[in-house]
Backbone and ligand atoms as CSV (ligand in chain L), in Angstrom:
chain,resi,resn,atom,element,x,y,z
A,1,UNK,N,N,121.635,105.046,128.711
A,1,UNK,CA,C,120.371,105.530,129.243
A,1,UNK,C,C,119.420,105.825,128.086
A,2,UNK,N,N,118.219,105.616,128.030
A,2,UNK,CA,C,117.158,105.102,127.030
A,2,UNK,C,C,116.712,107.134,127.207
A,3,UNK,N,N,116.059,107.420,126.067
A,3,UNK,CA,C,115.711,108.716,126.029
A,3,UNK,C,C,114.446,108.581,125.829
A,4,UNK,N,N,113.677,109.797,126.022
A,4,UNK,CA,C,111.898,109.678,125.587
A,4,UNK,C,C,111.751,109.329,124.199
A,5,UNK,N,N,112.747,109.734,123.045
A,5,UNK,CA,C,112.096,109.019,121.791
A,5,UNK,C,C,112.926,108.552,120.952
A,6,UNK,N,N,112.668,107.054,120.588
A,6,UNK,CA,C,114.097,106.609,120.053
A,6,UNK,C,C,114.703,106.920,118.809
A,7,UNK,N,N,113.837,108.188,117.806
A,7,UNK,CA,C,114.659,109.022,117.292
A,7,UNK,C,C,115.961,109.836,117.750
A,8,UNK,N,N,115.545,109.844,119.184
A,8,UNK,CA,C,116.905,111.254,119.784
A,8,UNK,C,C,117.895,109.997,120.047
A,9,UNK,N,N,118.495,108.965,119.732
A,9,UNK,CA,C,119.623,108.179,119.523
A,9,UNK,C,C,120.134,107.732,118.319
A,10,UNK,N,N,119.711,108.198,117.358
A,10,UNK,CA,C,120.263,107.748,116.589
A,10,UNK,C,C,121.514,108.692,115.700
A,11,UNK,N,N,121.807,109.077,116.505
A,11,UNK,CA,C,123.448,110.062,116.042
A,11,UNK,C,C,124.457,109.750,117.356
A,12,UNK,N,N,123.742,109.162,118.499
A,12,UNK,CA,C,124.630,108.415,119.003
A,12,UNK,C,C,124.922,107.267,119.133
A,13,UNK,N,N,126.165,107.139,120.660
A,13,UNK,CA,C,126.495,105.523,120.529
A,13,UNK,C,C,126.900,104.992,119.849
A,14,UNK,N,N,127.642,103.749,119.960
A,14,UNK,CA,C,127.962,102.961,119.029
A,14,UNK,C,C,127.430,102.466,118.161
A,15,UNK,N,N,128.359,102.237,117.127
A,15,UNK,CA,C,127.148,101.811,115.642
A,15,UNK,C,C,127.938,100.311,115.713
A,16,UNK,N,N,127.101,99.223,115.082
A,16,UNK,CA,C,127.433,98.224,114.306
A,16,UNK,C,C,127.065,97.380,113.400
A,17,UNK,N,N,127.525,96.517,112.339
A,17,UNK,CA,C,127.172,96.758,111.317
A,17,UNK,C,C,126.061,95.223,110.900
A,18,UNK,N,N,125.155,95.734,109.998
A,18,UNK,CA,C,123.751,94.671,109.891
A,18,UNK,C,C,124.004,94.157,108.935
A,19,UNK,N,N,122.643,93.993,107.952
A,19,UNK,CA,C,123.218,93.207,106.631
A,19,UNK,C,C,121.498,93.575,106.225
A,20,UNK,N,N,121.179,94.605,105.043
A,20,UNK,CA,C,119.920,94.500,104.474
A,20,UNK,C,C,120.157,94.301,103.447
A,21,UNK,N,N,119.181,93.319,102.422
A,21,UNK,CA,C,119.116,92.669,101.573
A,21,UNK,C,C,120.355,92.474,100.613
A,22,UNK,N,N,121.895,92.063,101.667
A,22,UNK,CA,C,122.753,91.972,101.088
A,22,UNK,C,C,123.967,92.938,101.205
A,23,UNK,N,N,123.353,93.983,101.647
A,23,UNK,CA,C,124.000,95.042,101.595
A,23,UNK,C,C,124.580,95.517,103.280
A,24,UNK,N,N,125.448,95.210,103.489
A,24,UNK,CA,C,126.126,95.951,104.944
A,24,UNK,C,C,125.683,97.777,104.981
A,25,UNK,N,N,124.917,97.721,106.509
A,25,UNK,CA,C,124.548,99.035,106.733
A,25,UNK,C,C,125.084,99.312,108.048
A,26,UNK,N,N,125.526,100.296,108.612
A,26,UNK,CA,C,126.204,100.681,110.101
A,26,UNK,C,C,125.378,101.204,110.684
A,27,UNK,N,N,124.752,100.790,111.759
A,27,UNK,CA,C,123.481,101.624,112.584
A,27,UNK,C,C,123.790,101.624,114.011
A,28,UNK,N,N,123.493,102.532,114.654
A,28,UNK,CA,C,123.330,102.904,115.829
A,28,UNK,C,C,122.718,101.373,116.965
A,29,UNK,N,N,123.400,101.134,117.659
A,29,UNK,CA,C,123.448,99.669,118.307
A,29,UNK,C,C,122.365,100.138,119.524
A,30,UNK,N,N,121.498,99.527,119.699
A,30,UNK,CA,C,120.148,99.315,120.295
A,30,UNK,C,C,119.128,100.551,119.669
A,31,UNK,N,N,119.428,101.231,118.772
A,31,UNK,CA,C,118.410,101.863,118.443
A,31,UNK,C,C,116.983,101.020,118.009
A,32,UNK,N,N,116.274,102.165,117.622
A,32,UNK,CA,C,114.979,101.475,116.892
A,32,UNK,C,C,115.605,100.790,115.519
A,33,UNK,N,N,114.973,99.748,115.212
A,33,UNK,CA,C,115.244,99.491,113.964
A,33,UNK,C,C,114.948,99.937,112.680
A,34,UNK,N,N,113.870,100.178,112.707
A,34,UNK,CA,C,112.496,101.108,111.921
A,34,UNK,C,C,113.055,102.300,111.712
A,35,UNK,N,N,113.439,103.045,112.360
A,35,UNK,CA,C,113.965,104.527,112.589
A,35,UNK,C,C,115.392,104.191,112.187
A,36,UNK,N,N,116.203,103.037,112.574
A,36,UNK,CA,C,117.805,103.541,111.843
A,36,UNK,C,C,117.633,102.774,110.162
A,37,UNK,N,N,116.477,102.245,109.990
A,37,UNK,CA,C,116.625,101.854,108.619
A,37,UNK,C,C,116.091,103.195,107.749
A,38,UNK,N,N,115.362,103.907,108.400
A,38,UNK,CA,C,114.580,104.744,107.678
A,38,UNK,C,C,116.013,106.167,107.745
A,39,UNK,N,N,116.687,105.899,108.541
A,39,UNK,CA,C,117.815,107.480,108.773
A,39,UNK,C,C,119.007,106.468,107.873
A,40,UNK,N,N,118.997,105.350,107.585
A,40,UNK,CA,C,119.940,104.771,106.822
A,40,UNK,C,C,119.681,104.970,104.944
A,41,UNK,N,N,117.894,105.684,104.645
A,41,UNK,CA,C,118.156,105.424,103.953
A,41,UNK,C,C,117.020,104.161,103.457
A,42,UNK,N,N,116.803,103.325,103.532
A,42,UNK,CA,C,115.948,102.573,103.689
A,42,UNK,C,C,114.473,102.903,103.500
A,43,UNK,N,N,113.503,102.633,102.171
A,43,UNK,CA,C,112.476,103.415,102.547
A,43,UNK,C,C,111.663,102.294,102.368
A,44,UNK,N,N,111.455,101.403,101.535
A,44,UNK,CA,C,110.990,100.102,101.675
A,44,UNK,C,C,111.208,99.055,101.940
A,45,UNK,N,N,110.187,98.091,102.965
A,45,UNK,CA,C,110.753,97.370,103.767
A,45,UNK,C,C,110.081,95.555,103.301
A,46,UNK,N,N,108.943,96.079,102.634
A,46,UNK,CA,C,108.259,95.232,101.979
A,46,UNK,C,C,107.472,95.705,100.848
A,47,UNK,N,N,106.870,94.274,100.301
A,47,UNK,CA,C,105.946,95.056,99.603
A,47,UNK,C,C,104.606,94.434,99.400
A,48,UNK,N,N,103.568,94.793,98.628
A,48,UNK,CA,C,102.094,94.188,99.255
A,48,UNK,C,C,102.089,92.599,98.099
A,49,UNK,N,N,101.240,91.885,98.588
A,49,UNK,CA,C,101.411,90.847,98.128
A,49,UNK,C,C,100.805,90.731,96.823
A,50,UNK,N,N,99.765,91.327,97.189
A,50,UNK,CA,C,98.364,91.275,95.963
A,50,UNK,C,C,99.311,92.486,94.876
A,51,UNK,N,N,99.484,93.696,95.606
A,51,UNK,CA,C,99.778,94.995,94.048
A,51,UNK,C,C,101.250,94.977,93.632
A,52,UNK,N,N,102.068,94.901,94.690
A,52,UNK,CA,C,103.300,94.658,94.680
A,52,UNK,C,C,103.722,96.520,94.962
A,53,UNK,N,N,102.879,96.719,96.065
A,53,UNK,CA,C,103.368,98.305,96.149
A,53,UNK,C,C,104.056,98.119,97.533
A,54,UNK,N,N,104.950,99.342,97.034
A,54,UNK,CA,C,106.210,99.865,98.397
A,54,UNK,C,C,105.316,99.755,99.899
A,55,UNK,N,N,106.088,99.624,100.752
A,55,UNK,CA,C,105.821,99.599,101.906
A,55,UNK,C,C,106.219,99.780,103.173
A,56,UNK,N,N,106.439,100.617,103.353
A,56,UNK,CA,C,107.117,101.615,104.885
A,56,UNK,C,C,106.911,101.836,105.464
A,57,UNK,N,N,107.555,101.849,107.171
A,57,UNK,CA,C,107.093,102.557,108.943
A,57,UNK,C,C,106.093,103.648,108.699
A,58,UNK,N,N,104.924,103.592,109.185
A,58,UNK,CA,C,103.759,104.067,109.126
A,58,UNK,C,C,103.661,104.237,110.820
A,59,UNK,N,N,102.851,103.549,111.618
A,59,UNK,CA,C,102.586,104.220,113.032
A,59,UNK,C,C,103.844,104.049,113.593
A,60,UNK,N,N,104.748,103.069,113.732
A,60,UNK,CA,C,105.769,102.950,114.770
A,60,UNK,C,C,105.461,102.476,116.398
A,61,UNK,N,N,104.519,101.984,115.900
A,61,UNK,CA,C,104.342,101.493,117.163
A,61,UNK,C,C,103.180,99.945,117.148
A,62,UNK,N,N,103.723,99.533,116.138
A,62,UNK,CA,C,103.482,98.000,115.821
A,62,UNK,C,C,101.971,97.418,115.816
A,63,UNK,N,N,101.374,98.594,114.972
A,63,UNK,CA,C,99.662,98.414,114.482
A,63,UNK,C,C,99.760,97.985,113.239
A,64,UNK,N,N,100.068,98.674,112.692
A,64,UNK,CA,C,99.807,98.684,111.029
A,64,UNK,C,C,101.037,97.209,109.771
A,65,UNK,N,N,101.786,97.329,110.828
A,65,UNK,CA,C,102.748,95.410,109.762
A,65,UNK,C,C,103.426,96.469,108.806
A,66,UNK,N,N,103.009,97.666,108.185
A,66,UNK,CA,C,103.969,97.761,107.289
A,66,UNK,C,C,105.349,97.885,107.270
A,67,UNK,N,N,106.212,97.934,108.208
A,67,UNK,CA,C,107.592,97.537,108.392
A,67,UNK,C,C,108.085,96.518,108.405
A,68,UNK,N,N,107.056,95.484,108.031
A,68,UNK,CA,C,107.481,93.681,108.260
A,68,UNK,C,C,108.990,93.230,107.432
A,69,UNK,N,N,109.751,93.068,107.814
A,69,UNK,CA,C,111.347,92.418,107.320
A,69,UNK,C,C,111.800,91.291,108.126
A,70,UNK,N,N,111.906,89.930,107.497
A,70,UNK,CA,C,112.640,89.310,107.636
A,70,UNK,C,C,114.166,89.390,108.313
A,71,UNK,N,N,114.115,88.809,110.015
A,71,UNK,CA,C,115.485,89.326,110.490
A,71,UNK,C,C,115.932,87.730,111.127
A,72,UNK,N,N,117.155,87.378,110.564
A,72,UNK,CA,C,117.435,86.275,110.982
A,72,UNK,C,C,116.745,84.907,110.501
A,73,UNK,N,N,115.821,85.262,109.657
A,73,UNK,CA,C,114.812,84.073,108.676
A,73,UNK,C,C,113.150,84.276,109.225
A,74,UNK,N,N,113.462,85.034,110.522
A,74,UNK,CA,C,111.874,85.669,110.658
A,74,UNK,C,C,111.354,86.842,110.738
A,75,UNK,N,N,110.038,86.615,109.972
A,75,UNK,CA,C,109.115,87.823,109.982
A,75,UNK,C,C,109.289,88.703,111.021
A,76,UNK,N,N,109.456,90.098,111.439
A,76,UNK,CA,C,109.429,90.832,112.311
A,76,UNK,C,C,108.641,91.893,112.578
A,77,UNK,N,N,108.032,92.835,113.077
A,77,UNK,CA,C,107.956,94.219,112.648
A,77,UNK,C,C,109.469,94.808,113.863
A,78,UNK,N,N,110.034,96.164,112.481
A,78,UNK,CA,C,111.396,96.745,112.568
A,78,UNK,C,C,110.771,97.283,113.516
A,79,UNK,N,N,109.541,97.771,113.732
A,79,UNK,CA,C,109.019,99.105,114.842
A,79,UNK,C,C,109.141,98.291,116.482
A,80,UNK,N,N,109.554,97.197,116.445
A,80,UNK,CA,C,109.443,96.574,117.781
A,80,UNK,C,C,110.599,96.135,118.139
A,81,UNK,N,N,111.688,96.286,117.113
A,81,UNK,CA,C,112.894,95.535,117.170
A,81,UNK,C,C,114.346,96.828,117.657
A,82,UNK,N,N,114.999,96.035,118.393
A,82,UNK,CA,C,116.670,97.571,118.353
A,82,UNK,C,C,117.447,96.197,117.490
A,83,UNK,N,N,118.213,97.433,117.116
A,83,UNK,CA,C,119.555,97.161,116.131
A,83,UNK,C,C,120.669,96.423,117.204
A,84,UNK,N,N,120.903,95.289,116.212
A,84,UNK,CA,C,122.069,94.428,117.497
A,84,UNK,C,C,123.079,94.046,116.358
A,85,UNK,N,N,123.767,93.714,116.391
A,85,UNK,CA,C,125.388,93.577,116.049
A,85,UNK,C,C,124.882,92.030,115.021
A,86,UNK,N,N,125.321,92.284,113.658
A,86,UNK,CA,C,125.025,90.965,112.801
A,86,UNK,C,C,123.751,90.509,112.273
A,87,UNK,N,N,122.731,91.140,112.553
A,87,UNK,CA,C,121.512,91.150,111.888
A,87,UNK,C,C,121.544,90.928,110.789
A,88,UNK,N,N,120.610,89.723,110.342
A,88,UNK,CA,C,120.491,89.424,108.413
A,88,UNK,C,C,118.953,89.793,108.528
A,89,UNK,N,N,119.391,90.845,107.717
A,89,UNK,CA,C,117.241,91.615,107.780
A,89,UNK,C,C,117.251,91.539,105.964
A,90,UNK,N,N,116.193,91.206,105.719
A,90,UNK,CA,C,115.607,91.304,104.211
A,90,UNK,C,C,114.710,91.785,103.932
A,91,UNK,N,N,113.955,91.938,102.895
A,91,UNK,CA,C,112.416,92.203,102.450
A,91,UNK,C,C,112.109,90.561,102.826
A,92,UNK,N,N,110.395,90.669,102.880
A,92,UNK,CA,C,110.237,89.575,102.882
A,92,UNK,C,C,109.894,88.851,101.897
A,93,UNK,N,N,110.536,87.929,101.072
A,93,UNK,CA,C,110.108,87.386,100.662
A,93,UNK,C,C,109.079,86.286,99.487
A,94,UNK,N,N,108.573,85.384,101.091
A,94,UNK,CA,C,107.239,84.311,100.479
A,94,UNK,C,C,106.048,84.406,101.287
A,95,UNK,N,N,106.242,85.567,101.343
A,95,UNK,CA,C,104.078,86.614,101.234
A,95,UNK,C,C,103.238,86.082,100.569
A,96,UNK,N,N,102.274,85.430,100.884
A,96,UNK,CA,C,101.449,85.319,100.017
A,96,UNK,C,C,100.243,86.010,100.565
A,97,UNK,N,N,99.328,85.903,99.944
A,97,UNK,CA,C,98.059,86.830,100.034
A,97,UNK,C,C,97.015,86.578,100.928
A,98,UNK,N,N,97.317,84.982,101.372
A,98,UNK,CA,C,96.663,84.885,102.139
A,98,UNK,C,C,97.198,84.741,103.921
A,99,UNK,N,N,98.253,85.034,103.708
A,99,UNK,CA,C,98.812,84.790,105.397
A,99,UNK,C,C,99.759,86.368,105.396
A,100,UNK,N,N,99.732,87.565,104.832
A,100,UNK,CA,C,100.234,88.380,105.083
A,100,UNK,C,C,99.391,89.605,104.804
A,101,UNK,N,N,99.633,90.851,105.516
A,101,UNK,CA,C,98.904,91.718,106.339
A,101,UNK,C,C,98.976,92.521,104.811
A,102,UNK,N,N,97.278,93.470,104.279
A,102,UNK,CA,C,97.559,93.872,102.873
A,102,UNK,C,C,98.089,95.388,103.126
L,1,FES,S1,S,105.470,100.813,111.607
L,1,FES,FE1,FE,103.466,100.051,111.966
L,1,FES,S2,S,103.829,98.074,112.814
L,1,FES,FE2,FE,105.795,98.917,112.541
């Protein structure tokens, strides 16, 4: 059963395990993604194309791109995505300046 905010799941339920930039992480299975990368630990998700600065869940609710990670070979935002079993999530990438959000 889904709760009013998908922070209040992420200490439950089953966890299973993803894969960020290489690295096996255990997260809470349909959570937010955004939110179990950020309670995993996780603080940058990209980075800007032009400065090359950090870049992290900002609204959470899929305005702003800065959560953009590569899941499965595509671009995503984490703020729209739940955690599913085998996920290959990365930074992204081949950003360039002119086809990605600054
Ligand atoms: S945190 Fe803003 S689009 Fe995901």
């Amino acid at each position: 059963m889904k709760t009013a905010s998908p922070f209040l799941e992420l200490e439950t339920g089953p966890r299973v395990e993803v894969s960020f930039d290489g690295a096996t992480l255990s997260l809470p299975e349909g959570a937010n993604l955004a939110a179990a990368l950020l309670a995993a630990g996780v603080g940058t998700f990209r980075t800007t194309p032009v400065s090359g600065a950090p870049r992290g869940p900002f609204c959470m609710m899929g305005a702003c791109f800065d959560c953009l990670v590569e899941i499965d070979g595509v671009l995503r935002q984490a703020c729209m995505i739940e955690v599913a079993a085998g996920m290959q999530i990365s930074r992204p990438h081949v950003l360039e300046a002119s086809d990605a959000p600054v």
